[in-house]
VOZA-329561 format. One record per residue: residue number from 1; residue in one letter; x, y, z of N, C-alpha, C in turn. Coordinates in steps of 0.05 Angstrom, whole numbers, plus 5000, padded with zeros to 4 digits. Layout:
REM residues N
+-----+---+------+------+------+------+------+------+------+------+------+
:   k : r :  nc1 :  nc2 :  nc3 : cac1 : cac2 : cac3 :  cc1 :  cc2 :  cc3 :
+-----+---+------+------+------+------+------+------+------+------+------+
: NUM : a :    X :    Y :    Z :    X :    Y :    Z :    X :    Y :    Z :
...
+-----+---+------+------+------+------+------+------+------+------+------+
END
This chain:
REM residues 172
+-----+---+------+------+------+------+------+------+------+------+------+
:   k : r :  nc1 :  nc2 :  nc3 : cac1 : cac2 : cac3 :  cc1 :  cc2 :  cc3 :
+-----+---+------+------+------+------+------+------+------+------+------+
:   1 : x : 2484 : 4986 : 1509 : 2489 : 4971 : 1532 : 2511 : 4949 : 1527 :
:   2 : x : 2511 : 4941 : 1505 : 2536 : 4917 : 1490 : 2550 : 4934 : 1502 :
:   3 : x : 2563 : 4955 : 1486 : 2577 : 4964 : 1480 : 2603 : 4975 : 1510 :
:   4 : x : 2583 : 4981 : 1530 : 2591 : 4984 : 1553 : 2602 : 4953 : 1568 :
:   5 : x : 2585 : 4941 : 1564 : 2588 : 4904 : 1572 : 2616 : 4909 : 1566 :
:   6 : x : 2622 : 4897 : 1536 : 2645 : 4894 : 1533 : 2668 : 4918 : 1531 :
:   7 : x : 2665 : 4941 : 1540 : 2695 : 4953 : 1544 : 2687 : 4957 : 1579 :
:   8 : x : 2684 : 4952 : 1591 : 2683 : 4943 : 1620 : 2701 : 4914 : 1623 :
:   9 : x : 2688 : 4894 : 1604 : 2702 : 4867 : 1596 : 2732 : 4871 : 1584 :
:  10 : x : 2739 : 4887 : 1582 : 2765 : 4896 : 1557 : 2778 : 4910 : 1589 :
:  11 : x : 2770 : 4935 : 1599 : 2785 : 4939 : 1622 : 2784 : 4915 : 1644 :
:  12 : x : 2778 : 4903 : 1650 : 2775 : 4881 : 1671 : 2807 : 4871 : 1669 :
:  13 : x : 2805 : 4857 : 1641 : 2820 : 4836 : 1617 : 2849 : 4854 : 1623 :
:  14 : x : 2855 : 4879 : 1615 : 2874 : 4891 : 1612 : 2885 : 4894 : 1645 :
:  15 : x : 2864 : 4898 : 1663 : 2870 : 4913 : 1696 : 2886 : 4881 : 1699 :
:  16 : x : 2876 : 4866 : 1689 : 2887 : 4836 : 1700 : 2909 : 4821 : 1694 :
:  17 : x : 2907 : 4831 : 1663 : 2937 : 4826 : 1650 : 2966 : 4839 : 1665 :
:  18 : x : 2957 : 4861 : 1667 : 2979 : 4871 : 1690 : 2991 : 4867 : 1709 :
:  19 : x : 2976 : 4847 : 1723 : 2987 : 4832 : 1752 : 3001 : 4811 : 1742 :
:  20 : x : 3023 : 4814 : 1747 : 3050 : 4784 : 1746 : 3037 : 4766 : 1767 :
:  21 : x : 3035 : 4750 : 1755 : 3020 : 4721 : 1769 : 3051 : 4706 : 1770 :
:  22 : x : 3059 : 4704 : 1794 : 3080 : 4680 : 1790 : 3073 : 4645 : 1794 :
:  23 : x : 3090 : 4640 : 1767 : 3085 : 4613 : 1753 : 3084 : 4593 : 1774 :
:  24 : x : 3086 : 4571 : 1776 : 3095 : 4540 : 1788 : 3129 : 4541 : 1787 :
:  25 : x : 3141 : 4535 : 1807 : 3131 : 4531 : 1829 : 3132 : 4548 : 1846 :
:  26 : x : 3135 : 4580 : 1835 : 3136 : 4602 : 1862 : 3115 : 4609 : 1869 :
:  27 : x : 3115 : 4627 : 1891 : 3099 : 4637 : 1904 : 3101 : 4663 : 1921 :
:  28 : x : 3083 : 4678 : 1930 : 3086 : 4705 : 1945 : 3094 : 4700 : 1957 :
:  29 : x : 3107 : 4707 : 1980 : 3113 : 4699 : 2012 : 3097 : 4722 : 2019 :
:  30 : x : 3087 : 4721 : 2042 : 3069 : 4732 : 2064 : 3087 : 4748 : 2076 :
:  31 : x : 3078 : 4785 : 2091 : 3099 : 4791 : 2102 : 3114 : 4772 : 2123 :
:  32 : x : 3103 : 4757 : 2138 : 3123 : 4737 : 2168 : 3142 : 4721 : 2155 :
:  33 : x : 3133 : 4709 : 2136 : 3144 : 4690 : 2118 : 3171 : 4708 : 2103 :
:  34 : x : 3170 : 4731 : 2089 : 3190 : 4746 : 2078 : 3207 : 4757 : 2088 :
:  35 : x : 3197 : 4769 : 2121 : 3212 : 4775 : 2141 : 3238 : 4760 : 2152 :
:  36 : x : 3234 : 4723 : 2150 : 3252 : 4715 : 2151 : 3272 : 4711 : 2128 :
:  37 : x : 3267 : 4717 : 2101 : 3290 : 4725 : 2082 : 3297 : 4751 : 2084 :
:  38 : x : 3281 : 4772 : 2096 : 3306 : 4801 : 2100 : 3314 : 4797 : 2122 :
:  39 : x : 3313 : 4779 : 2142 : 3331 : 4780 : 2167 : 3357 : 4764 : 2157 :
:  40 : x : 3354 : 4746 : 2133 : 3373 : 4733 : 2132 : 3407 : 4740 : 2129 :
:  41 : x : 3423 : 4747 : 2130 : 3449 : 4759 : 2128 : 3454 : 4744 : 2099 :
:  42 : x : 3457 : 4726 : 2096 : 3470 : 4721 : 2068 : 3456 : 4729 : 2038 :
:  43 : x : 3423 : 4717 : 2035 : 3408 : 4722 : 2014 : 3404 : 4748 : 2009 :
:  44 : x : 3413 : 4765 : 2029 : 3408 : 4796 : 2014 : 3434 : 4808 : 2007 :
:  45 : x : 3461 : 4799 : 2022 : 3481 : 4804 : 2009 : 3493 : 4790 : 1977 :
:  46 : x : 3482 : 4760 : 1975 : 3480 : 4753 : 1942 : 3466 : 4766 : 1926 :
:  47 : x : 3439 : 4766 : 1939 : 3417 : 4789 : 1926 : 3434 : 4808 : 1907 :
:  48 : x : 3450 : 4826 : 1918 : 3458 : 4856 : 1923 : 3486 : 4857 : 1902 :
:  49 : x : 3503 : 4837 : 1893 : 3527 : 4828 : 1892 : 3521 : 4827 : 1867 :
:  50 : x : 3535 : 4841 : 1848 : 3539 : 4850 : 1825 : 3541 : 4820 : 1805 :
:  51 : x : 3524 : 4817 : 1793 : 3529 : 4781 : 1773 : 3547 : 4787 : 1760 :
:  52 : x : 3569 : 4766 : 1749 : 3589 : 4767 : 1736 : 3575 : 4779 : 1700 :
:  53 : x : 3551 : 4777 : 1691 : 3541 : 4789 : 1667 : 3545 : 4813 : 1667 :
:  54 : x : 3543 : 4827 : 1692 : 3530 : 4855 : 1692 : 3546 : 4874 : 1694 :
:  55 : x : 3571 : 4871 : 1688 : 3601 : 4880 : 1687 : 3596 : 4904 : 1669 :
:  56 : x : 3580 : 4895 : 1642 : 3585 : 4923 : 1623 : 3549 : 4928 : 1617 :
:  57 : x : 3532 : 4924 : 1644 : 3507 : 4921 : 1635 : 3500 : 4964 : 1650 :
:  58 : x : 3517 : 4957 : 1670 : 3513 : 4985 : 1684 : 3488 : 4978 : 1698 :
:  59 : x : 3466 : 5006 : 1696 : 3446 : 5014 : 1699 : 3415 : 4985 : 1695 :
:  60 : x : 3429 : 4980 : 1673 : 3412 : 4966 : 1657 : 3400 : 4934 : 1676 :
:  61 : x : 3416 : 4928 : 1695 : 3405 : 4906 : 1708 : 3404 : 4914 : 1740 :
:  62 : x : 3406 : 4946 : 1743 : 3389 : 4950 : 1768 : 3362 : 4955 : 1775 :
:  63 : x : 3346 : 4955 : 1760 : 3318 : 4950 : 1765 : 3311 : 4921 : 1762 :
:  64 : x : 3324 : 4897 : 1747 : 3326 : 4872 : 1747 : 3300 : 4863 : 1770 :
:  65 : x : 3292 : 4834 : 1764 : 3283 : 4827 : 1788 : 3319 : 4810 : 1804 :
:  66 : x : 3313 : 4806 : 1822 : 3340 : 4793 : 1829 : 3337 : 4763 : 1839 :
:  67 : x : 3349 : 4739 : 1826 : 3342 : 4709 : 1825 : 3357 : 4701 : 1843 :
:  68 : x : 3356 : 4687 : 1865 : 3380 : 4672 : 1870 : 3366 : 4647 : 1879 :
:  69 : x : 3392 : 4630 : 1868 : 3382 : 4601 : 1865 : 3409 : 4589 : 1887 :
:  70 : x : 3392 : 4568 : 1894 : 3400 : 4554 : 1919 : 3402 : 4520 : 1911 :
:  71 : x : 3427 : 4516 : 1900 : 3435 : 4490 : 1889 : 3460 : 4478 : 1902 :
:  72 : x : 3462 : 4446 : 1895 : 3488 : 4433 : 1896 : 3484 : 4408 : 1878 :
:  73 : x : 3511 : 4405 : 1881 : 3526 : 4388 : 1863 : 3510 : 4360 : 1854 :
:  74 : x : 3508 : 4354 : 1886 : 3496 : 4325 : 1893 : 3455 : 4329 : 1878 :
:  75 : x : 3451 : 4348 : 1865 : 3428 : 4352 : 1870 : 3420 : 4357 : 1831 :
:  76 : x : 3410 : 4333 : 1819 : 3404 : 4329 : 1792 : 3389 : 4352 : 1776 :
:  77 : x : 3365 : 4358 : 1788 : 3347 : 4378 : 1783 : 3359 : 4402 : 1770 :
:  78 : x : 3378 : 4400 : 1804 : 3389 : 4423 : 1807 : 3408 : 4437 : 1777 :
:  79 : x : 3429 : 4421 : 1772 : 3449 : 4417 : 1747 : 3431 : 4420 : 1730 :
:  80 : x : 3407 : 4404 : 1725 : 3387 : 4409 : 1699 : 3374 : 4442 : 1689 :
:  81 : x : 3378 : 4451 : 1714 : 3366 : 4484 : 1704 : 3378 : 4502 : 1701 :
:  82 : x : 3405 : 4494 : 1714 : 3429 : 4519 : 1706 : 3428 : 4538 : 1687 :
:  83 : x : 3429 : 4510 : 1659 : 3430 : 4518 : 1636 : 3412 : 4547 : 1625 :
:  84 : x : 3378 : 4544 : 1634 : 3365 : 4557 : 1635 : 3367 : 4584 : 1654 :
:  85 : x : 3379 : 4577 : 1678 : 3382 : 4605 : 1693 : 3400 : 4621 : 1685 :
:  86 : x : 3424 : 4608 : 1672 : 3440 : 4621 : 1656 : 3427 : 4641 : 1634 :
:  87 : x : 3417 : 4628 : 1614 : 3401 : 4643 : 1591 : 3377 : 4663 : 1605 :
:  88 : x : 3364 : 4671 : 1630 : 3353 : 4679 : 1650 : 3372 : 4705 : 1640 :
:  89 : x : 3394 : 4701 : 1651 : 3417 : 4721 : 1658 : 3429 : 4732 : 1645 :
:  90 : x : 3435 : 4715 : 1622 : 3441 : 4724 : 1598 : 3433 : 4747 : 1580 :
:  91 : x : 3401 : 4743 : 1580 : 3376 : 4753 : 1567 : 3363 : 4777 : 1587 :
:  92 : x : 3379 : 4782 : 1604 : 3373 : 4806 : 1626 : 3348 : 4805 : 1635 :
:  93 : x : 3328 : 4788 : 1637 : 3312 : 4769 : 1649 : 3307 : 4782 : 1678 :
:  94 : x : 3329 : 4777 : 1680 : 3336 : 4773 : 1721 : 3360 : 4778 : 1733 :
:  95 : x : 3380 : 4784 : 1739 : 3401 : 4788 : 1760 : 3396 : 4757 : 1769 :
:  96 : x : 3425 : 4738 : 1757 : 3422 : 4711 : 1768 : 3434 : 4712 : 1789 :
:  97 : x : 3437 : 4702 : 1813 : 3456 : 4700 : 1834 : 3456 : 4662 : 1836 :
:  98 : x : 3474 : 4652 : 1849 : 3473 : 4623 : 1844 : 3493 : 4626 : 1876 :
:  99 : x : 3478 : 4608 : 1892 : 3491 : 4599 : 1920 : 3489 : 4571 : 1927 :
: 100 : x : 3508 : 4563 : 1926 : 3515 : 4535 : 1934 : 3515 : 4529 : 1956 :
: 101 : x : 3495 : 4503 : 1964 : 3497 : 4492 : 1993 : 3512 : 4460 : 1998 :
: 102 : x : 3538 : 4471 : 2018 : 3551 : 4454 : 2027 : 3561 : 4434 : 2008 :
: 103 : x : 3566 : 4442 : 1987 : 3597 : 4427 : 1971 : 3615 : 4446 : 1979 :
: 104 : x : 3644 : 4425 : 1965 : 3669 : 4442 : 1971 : 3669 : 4460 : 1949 :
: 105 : x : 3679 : 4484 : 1941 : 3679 : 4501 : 1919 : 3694 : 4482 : 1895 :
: 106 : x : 3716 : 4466 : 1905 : 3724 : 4452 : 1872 : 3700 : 4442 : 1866 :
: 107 : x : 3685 : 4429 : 1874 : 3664 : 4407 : 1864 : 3644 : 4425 : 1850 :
: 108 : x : 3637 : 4439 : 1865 : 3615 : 4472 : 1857 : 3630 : 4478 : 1826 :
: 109 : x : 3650 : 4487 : 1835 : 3670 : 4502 : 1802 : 3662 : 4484 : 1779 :
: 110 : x : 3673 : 4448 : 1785 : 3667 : 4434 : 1768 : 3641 : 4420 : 1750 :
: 111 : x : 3623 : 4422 : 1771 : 3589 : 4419 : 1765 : 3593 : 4445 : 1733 :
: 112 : x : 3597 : 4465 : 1746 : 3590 : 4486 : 1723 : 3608 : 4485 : 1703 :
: 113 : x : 3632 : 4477 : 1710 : 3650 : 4473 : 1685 : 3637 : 4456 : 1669 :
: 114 : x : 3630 : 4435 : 1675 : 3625 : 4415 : 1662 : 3601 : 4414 : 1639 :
: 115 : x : 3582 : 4436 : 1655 : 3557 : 4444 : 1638 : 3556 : 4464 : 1626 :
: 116 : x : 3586 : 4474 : 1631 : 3593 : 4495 : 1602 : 3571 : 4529 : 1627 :
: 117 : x : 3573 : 4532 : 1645 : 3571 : 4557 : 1654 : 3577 : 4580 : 1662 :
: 118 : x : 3586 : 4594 : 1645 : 3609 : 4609 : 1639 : 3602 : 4639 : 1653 :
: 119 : x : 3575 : 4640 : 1644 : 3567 : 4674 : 1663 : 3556 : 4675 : 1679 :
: 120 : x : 3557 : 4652 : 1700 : 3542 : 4658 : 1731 : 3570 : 4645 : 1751 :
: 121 : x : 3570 : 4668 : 1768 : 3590 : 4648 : 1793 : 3575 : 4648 : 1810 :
: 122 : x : 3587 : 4627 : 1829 : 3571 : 4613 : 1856 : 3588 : 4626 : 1884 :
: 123 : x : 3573 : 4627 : 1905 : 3578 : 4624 : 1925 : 3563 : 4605 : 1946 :
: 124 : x : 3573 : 4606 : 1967 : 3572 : 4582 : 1984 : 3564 : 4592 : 2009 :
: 125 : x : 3539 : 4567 : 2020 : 3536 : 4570 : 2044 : 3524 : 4535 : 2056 :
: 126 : x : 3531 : 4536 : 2077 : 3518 : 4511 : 2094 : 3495 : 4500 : 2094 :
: 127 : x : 3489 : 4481 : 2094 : 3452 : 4464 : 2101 : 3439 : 4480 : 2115 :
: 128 : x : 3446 : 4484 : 2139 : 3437 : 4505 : 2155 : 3419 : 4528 : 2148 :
: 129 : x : 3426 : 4536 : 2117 : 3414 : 4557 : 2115 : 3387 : 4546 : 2103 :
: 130 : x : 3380 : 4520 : 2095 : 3353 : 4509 : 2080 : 3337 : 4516 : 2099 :
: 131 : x : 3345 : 4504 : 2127 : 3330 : 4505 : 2155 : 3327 : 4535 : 2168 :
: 132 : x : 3338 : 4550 : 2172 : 3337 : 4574 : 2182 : 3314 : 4595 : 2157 :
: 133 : x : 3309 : 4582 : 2135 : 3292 : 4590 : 2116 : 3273 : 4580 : 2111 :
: 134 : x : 3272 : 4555 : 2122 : 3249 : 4538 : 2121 : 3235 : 4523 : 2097 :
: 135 : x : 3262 : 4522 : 2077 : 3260 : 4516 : 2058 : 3267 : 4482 : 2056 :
: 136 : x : 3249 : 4465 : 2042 : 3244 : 4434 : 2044 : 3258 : 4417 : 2030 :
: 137 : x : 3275 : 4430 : 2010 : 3288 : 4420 : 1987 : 3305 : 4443 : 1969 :
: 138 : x : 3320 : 4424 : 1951 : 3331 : 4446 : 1926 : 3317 : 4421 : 1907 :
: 139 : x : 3324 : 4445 : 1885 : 3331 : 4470 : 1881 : 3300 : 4488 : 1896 :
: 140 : x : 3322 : 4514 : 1893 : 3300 : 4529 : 1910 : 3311 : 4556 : 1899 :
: 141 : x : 3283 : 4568 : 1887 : 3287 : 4602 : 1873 : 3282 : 4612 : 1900 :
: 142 : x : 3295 : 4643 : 1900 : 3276 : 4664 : 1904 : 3285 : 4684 : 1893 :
: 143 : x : 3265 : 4696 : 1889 : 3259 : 4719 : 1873 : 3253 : 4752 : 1882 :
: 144 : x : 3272 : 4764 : 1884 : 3269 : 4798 : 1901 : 3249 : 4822 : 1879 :
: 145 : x : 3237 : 4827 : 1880 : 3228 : 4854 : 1858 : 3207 : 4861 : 1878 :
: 146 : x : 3224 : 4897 : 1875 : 3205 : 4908 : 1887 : 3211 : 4905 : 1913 :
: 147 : x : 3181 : 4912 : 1927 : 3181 : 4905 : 1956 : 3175 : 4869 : 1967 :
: 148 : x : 3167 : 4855 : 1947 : 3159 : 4831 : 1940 : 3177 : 4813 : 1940 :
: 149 : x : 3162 : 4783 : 1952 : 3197 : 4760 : 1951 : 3176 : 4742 : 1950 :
: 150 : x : 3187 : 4725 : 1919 : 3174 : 4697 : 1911 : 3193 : 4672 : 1923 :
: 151 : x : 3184 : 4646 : 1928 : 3195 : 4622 : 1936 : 3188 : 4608 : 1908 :
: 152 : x : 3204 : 4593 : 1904 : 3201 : 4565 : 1886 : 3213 : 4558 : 1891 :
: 153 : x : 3203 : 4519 : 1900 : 3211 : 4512 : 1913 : 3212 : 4485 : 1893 :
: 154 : x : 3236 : 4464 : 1884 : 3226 : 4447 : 1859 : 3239 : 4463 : 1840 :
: 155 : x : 3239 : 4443 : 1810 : 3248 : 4448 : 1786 : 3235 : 4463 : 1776 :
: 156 : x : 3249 : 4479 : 1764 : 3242 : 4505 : 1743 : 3226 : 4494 : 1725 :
: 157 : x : 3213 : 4477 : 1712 : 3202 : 4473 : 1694 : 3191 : 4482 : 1668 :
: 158 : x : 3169 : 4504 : 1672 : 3151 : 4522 : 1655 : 3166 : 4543 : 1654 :
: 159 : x : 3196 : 4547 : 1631 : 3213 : 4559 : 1631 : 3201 : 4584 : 1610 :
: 160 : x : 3181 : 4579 : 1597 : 3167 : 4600 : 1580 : 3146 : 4612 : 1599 :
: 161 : x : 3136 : 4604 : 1618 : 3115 : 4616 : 1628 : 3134 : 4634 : 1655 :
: 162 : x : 3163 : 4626 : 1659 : 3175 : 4645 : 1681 : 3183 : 4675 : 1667 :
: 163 : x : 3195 : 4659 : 1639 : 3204 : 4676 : 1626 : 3183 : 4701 : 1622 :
: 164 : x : 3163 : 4690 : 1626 : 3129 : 4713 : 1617 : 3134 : 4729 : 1640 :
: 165 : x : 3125 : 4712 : 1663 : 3127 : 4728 : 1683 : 3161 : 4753 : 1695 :
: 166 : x : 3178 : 4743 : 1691 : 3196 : 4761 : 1696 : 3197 : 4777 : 1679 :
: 167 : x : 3192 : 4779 : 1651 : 3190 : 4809 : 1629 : 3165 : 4818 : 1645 :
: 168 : x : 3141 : 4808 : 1652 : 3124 : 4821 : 1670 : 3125 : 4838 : 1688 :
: 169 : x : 3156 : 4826 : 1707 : 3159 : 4839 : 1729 : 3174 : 4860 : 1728 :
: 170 : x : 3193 : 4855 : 1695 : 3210 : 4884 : 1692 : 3199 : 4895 : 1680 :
: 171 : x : 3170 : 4903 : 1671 : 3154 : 4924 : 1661 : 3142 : 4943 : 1687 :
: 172 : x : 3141 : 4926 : 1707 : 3135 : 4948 : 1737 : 3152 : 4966 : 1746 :
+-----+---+------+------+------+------+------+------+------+------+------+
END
């Protein structure tokens, strides 16, 4: 009867280890809630948009999950995680995408110059789009894999526990 206990306890343990739990600060979105990031016109064309890494990656970063981060200049946090989303991207992690809201592109160019970011480029879009997403702040992840779209919303923080979870998500 042990014996059954615990490998019942052992498959439980294992059935559970399998589910990517996403970290702090993301989260599932609900289909209504996700619906308004595939209606969006821009986040699925960055989504989709080949990262400047993935030049000689081929194959290898199309099953990726796909990151795009929603930063500016004016925004401290923001500059503080680069570094990390970079090595994200680097480390084939994720498909980084990086979209800038409402700086001018010199200022955008220079933020990353400055912090030495050499393998992610930015593109640009308006305030507008925080609101039409309903998003409260930057920095702000989201995350595409699968049929699935995470929000994080806040600083990247628990950069070992994302890192868990996205090798997680590229084992599905």
């Amino acid at each position: 009867m042990k014996t059954v206990v615990l490998l019942t306890g052992l498959m439980v343990g294992l059935t559970h280890a399998e589910v990517c739990q996403p970290p702090k600060p993301f989260r599932l979105l609900d289909s209504e809630a996700a619906q308004i990031f595939q209606r969006n016109t821009l986040l699925p064309a960055v989504a989709t948009k080949t990262p400047a890494n993935a030049t000689d990656a081929g194959a290898d970063v199309a099953d990726l999950p796909r990151l795009v981060n929603l930063w500016a200049s004016w925004c401290a946090p923001c500059r503080k995680e680069l570094p990390y989303l970079q090595r994200v991207s680097l480390t084939k992690k994720a498909e980084v995408h990086l979209l800038n809201i409402e700086d001018e592109p010199e200022e955008a160019e220079k933020v990353l110059t400055d912090i030495n970011i050499d393998a992610l480029t930015t593109r640009y879009a308006k305030m507008e789009l925080l609101d039409e997403l309903n998003i409260q702040g930057l920095p702000a992840s989201v995350v595409f894999h699968q049929q699935n779209i995470y929000l994080g919303v806040g600083v990247l923080k628990q950069e070992a526990h994302i890192d868990d979870w996205l090798d997680c998500l590229n084992k599905k």
